[in-house]
Backbone bond lengths (Angstrom), bond angles and torsions (degrees), N, CA, C in turn:
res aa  C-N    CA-C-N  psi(-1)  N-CA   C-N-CA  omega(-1)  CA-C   N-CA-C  phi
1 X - - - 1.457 - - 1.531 108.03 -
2 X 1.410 111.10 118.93 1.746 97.81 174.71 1.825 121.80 -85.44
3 X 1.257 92.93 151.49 0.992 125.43 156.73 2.170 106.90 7.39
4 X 0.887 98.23 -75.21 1.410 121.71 -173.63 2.190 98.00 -51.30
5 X 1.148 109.25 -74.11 1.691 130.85 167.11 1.793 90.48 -42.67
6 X 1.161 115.84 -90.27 1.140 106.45 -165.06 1.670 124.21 -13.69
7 X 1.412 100.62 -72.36 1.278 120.05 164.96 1.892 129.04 -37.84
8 X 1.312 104.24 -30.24 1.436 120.29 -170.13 1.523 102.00 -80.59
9 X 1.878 108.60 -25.69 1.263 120.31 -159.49 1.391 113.06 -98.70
10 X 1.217 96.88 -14.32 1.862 108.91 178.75 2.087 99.81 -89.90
11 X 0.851 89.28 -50.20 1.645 108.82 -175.07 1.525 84.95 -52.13
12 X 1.456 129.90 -67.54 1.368 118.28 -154.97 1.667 97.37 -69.22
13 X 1.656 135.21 -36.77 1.542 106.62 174.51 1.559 131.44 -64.41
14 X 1.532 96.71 -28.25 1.641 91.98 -167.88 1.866 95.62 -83.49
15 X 1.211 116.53 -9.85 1.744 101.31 163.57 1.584 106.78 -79.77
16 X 1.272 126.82 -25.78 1.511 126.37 160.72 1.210 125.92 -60.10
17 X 1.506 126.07 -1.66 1.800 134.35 -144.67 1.468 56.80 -141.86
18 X 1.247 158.71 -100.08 1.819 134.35 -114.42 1.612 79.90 -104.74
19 X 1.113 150.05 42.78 1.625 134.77 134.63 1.472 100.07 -92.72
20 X 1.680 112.72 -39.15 1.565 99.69 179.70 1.182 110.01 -62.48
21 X 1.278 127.11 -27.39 1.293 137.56 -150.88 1.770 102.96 -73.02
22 X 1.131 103.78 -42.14 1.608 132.70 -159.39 1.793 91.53 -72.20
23 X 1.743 107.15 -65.94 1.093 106.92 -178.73 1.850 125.18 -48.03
24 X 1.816 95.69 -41.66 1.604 86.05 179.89 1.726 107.15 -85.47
25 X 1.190 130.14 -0.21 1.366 116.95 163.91 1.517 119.74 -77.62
26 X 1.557 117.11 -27.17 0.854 120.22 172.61 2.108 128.63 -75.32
27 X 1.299 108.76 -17.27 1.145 135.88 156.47 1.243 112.66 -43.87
28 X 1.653 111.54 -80.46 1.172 128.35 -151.99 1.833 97.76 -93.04
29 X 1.295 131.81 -3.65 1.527 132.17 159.81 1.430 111.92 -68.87
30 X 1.608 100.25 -53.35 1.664 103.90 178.05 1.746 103.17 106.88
31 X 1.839 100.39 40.68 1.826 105.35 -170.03 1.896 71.54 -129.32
32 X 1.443 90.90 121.81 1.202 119.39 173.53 1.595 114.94 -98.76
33 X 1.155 115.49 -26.09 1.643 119.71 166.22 1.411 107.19 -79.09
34 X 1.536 118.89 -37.83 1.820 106.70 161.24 1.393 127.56 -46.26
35 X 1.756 97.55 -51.76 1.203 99.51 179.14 1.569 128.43 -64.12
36 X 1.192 111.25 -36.84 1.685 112.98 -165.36 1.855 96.34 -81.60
37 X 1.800 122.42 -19.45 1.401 106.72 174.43 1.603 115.20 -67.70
38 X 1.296 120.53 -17.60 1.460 125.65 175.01 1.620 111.35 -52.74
39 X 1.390 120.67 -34.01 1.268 103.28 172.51 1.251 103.96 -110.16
40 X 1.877 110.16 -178.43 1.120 130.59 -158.38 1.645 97.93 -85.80
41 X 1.596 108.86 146.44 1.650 130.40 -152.82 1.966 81.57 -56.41
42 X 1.237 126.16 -73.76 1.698 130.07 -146.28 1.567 75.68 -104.65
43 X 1.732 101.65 167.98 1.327 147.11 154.29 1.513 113.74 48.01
44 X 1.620 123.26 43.66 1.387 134.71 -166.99 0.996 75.81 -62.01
45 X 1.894 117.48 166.61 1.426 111.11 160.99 2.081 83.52 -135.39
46 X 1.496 102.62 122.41 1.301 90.70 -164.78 1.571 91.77 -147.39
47 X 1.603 116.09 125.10 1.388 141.23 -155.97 1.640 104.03 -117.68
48 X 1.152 143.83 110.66 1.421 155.93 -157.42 1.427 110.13 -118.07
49 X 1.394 110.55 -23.19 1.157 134.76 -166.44 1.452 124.18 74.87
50 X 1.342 125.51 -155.63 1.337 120.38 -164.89 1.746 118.59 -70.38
51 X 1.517 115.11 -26.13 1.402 113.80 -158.88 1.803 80.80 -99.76
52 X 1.201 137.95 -4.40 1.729 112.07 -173.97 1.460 91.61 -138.97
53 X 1.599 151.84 -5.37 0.919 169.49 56.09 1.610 112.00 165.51
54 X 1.152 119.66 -151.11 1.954 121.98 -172.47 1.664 117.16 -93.42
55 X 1.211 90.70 139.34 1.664 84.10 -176.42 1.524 99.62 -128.74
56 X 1.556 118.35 153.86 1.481 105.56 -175.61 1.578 93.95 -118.31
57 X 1.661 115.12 20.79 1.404 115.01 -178.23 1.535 107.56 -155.76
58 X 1.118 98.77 144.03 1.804 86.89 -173.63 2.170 108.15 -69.09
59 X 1.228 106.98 -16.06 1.174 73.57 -178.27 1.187 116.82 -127.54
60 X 1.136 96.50 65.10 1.644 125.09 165.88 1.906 91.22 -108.49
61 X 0.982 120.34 -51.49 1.785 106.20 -174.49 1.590 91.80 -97.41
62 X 1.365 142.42 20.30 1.487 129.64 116.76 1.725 129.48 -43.44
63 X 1.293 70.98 -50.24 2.064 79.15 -177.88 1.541 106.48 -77.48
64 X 1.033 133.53 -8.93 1.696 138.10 -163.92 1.341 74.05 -103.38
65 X 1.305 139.04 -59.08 1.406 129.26 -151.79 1.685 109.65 -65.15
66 X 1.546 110.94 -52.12 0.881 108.35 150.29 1.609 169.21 -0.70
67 X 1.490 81.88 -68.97 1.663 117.86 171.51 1.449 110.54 -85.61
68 X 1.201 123.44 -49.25 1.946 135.49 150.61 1.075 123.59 -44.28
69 X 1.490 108.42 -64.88 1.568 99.98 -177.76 1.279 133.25 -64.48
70 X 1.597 105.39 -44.35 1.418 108.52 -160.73 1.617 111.85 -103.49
71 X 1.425 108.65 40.27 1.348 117.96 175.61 1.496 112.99 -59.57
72 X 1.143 98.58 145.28 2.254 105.56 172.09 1.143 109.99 -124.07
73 X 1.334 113.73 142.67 1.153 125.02 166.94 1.803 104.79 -134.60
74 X 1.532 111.01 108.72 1.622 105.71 -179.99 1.757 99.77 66.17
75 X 1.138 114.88 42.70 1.446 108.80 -175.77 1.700 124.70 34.36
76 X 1.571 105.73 55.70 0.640 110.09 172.60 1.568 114.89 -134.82
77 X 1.266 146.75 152.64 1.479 139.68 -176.67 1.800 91.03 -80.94
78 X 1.478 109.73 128.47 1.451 118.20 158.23 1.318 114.62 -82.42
79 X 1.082 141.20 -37.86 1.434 147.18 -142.56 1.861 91.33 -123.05
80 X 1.363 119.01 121.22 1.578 137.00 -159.19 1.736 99.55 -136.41
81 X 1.495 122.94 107.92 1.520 101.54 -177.01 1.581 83.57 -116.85
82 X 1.702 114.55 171.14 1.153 110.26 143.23 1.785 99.87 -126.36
83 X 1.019 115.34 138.72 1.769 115.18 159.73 1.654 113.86 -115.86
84 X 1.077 89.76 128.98 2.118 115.15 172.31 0.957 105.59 -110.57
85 X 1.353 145.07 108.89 1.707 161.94 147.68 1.795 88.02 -75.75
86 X 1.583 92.50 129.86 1.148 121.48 156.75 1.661 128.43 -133.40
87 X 0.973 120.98 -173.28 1.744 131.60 162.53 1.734 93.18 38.67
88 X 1.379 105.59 68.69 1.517 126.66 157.60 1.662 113.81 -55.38
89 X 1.099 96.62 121.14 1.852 105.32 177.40 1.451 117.90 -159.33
90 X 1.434 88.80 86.76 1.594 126.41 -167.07 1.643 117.03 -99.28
91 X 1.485 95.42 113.40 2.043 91.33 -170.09 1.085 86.40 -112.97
92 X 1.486 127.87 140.51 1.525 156.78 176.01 1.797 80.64 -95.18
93 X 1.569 106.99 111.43 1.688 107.01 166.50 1.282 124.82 -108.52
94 X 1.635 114.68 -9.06 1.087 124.55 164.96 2.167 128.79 -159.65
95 X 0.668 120.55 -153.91 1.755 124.05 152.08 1.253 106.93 -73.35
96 X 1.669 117.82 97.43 1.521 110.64 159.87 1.491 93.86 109.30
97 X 0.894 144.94 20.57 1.828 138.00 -155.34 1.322 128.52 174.00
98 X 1.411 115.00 119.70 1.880 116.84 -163.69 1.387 86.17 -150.28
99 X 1.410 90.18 157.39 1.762 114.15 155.25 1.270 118.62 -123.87
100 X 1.308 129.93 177.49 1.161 135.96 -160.20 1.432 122.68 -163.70
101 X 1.336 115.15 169.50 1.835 93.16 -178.40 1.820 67.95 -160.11
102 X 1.350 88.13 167.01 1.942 118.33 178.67 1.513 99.59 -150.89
103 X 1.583 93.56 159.39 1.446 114.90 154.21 1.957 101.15 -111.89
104 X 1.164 119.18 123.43 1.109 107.95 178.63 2.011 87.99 -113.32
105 X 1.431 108.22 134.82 1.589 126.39 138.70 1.156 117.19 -93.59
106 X 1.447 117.62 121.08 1.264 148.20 -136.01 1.809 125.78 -140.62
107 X 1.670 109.16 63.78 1.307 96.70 -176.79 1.855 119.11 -107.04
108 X 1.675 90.43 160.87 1.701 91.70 179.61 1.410 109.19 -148.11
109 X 1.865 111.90 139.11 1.123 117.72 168.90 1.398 111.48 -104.22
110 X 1.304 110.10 135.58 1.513 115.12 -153.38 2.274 89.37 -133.70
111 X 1.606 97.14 89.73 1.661 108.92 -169.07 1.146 123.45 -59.05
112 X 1.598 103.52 -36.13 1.332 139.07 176.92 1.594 107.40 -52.40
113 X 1.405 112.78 -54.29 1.585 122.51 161.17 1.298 130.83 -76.71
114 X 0.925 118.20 -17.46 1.459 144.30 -155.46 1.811 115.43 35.62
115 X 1.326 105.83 75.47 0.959 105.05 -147.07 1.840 101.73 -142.48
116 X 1.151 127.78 138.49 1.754 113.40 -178.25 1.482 84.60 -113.84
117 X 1.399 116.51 152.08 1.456 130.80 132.21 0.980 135.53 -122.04
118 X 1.782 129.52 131.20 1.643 131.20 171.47 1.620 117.34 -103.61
119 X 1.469 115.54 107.34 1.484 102.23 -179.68 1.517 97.58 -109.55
120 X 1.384 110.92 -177.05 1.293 137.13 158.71 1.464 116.66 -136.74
121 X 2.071 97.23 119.02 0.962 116.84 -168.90 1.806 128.18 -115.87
122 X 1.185 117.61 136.33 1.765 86.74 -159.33 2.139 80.44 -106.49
123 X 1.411 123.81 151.47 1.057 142.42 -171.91 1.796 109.36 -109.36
124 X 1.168 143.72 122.10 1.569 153.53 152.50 1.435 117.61 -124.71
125 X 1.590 91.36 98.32 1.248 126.08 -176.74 1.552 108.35 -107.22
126 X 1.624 115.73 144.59 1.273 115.39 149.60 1.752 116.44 -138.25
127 X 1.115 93.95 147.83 1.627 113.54 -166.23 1.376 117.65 -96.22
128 X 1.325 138.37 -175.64 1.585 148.80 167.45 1.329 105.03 -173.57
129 X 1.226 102.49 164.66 1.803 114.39 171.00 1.687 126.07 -98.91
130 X 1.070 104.54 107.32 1.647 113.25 -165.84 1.419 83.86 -116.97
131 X 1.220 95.02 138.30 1.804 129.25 175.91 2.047 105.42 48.26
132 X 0.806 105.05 -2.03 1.332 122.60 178.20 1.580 136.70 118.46
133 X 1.393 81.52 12.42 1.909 100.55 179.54 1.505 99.83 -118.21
134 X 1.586 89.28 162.72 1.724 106.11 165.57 0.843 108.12 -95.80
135 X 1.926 106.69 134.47 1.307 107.58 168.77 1.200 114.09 -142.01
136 X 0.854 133.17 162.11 1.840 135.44 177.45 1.663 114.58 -38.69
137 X 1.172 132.95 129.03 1.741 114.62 175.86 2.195 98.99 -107.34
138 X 1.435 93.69 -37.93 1.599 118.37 176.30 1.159 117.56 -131.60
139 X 1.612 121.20 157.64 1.594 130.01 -179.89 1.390 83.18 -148.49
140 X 1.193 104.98 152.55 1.824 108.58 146.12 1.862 84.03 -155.30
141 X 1.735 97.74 151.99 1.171 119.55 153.55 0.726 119.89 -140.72
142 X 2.049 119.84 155.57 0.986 156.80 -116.23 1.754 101.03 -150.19
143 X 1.395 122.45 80.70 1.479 111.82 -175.20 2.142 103.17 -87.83
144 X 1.360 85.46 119.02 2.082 100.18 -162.77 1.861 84.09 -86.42
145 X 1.054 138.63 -51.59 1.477 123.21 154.72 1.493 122.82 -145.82
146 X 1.295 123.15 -172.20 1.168 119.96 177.22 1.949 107.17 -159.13
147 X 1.471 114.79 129.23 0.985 121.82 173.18 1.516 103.30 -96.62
148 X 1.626 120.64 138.10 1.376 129.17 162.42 1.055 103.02 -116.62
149 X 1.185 128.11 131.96 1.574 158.88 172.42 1.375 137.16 -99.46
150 X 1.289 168.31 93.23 2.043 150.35 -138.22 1.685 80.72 -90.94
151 X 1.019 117.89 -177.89 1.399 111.32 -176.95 1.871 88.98 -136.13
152 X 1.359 94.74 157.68 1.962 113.08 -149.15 1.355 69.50 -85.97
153 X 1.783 88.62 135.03 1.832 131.36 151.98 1.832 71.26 -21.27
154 X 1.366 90.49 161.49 1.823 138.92 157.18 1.404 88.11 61.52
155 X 1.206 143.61 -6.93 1.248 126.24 170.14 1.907 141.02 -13.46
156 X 1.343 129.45 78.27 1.534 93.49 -168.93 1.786 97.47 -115.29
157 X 1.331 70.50 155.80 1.777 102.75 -176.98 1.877 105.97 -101.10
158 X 1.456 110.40 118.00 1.279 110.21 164.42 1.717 118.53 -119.24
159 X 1.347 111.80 114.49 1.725 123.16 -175.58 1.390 118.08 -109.07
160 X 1.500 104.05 138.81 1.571 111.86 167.61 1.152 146.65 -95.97
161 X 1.734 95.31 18.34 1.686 89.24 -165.07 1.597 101.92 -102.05
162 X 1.566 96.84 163.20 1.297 109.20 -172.64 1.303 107.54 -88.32
């Protein structure tokens, strides 16, 4: 592979590593217009699995995100995630087009329930370049387990979002 490719091919993952990046900051901030620009404008095809379910458009799990995330209670956010994507394994398969896979660790405090959860989730995604960015075209995840927890009397929660 020369020189020239090589280079085109590194450049195209680590812009694939800060779109994921973008998407799980945008998740775990609670910016739902961040999140839903990560994928492509028509025909996302994006699989959550059974408990958050299939979308054949990204903003159909915009509006779920929405409606989930940015719940209040007393002006306060109930629903607290953090997501960590790790062990990036990103194949450049053509001009314009990659796939990808993650391990995402995956926790949420859910106030409303009083309740924490930690799963581990593995992510297979593939991407393309629309208007000149990468963006998601498919996701599906794969939750490999999940511990639910009530969260201990005296618990306090301190948040920053506006």
């Amino acid at each position: 592979m020369e020189l020239e490719a090589r280079i085109a091919r590194l450049e195209a993952i680590e812009s694939i590593k800060a779109l994921k990046h973008r998407y799980l900051r945008a998740c775990d901030a609670k910016r739902p217009e961040d999140f839903r620009n990560c994928f492509v404008k028509k025909g996302a095809i994006i699989d959550y699995g059974p408990r958050i379910g299939k979308f054949e458009d990204a903003d159909g799990i915009a509006d779920v995100f929405r409606r989930l995330a940015l719940q209040r209670v007393d002006d306060k956010v109930i629903i607290l995630d953090m997501h960590h994507a790790l062990h990036a394994d990103i194949e450049v398969l053509g001009e314009g087009e990659a796939s990808g896979r993650w391990t995402l660790r995956f926790r949420q405090v859910n106030l409303a329930e009083r309740t924490e959860q930690v799963s581990a989730i593995e992510y297979a995604d593939r991407y393309v370049i629309e208007d000149g960015e990468w963006r998601i075209r498919s996701c599906e995840v794969t939750v490999l387990w999940t511990l639910m927890q009530p969260l201990a009397e005296g618990f306090e929660i301190t948040e920053s979002f506006s």
